[in-house]
C-alpha positions in Angstrom: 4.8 3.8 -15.4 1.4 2.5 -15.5 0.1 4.8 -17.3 2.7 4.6 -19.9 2.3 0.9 -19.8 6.0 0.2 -19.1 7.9 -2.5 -17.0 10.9 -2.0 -14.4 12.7 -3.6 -16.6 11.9 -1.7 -19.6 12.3 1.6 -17.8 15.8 0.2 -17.0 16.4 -0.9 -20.4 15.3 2.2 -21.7 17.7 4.5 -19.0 20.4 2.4 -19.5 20.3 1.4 -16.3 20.4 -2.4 -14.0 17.0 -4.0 -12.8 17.9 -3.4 -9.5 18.2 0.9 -9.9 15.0 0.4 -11.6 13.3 -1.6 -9.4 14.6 0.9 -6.4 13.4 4.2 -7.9 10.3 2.5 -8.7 10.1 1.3 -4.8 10.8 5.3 -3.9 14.7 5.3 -4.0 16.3 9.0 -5.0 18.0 8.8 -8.6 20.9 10.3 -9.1 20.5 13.4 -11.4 21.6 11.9 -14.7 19.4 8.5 -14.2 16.4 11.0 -13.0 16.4 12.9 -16.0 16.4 9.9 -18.2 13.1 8.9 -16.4 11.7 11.6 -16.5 12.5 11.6 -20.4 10.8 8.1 -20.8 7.9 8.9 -18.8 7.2 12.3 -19.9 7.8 14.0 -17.2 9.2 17.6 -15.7 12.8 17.0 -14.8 12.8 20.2 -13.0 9.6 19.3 -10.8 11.0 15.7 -10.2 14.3 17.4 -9.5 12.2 19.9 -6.6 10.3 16.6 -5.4 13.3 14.1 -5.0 15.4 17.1 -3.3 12.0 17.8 -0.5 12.0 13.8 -0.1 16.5 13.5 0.3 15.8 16.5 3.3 12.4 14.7 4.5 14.3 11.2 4.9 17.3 12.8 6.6 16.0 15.4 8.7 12.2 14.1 8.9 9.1 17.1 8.9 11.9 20.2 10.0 12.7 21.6 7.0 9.1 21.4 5.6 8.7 23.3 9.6 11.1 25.7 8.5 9.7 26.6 5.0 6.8 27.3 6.7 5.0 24.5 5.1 2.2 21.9 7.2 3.7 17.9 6.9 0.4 16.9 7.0 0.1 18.4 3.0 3.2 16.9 2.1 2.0 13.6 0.3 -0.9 15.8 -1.7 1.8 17.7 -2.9 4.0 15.3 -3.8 1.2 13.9 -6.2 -0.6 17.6 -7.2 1.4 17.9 -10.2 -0.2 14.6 -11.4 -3.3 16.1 -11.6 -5.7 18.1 -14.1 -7.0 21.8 -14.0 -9.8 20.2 -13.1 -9.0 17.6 -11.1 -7.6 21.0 -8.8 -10.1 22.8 -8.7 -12.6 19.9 -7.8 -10.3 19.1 -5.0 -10.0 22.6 -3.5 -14.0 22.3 -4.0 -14.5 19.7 -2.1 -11.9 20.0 0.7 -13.5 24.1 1.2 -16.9 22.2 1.3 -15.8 19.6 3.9 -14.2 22.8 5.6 -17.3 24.7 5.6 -19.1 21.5 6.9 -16.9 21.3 10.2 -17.2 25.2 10.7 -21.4 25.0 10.5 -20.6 21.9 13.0 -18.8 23.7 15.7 -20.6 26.5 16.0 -24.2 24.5 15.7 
């Protein structure tokens, strides 16, 4: 929203929606499927990745870490995935640079 430059209430305005829904999706509520694609519409983003994200965080607040457990999936990369779409090619591939390098760093360390 920020980087669209748009208010709660304008993204409610604009999804036909009340303050309130706004202002909860915008403190991490889970839209209902009509409302989420709206939102994504006015912010320009991929209904079908939201749609993937907002399903993982329903079965996360329900269940907690087991079904990322059961997809065979670590909790601990959970909130970098949640955001990874957000990023550039580049913005990748300098954070799989650096997080190898910091890997690399702890390897030389333990065997020093």
């Amino acid at each position: 929203m920020e980087e669209r430059d748009i208010s709660i209430r304008q993204l409610g305005i604009s999804c036909d929606v009340s303050y309130e829904t706004a202002r909860r999706v915008y403190r991490g509520s889970i839209p209902a499927k009509p409302v989420l694609r709206l939102m994504c519409e006015v912010l320009d983003l991929n209904f079908d990745e939201m749609g993937r994200l907002a399903n993982a965080a329903t079965l996360i607040k329900k269940y907690g870490e087991i079904p990322l457990e059961v997809a065979g999936k670590n909790p601990e990369l959970a909130p970098i995935e949640r955001v990874w779409f957000l990023l550039t090619p580049d913005q990748k591939q300098d954070a799989i640079s650096l997080i190898q390098a910091w890997a690399a760093r702890s390897k030389a360390n333990k065997t020093s």
